[in-house]
C-alpha positions, 0 to 999 in steps of 0.5 A, spaced: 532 474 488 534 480 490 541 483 489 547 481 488 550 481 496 544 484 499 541 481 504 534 480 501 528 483 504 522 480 507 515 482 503 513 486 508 520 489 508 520 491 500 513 493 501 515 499 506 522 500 503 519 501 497 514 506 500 518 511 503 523 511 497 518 512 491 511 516 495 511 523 493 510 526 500 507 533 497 502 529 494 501 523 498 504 518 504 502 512 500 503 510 493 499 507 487 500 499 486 500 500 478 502 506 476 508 507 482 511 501 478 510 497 485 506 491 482 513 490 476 518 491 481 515 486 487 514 480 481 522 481 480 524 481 486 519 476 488 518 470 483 512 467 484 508 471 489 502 475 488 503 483 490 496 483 491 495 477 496 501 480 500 498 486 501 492 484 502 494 480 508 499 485 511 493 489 510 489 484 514 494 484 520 495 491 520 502 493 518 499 496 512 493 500 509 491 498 502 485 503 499 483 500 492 483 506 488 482 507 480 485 501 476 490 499 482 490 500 490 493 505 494 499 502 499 500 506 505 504 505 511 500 503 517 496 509 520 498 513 515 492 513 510 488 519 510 482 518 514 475 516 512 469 520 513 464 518 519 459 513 517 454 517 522 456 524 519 454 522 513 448 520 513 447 526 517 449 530 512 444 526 507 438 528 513 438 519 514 439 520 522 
């Protein structure tokens, strides 16, 4: 696992690292789990884990935001996904409240 003299780094470290190496910040601040290459590379470093299992659990305490997207998710750092539209202003705009 990992390189050969490195220190190896936790799921939540290679997540992040992997992030800030590999986002296109013109076009995003996140990456897209299959098409980044992100799901091969976690396996490879990490026999034996789910990507998608860990994700979803640093999602869940909040030291990542997970948005599922067409054929994969995208991975942000924490607070640094783009926001989602208001619930309320939304049914506003339909004429609902």
């Amino acid at each position: 696992m990992g390189g050969e003299g490195r220190r190896p780094l936790t799921p939540e470290q290679f997540i992040l690292r992997f992030i800030e190496t590999f986002r296109d910040p013109e076009r995003s601040r996140g990456v897209h789990s299959v098409f980044s290459g992100f799901n091969a590379a976690f396996r490879e470093y990490f026999p034996g884990l789910d990507p998608v299992e860990v994700t979803t659990q640093l999602a869940e305490a909040g030291k990542l935001e997970v948005r599922l997207v067409k054929r994969g998710a995208m991975l942000y750092k924490a607070g640094e996904a783009p926001s989602l539209p208001n619930p309320r202003s939304l049914l506003k705009k339909m004429g609902l409240e």
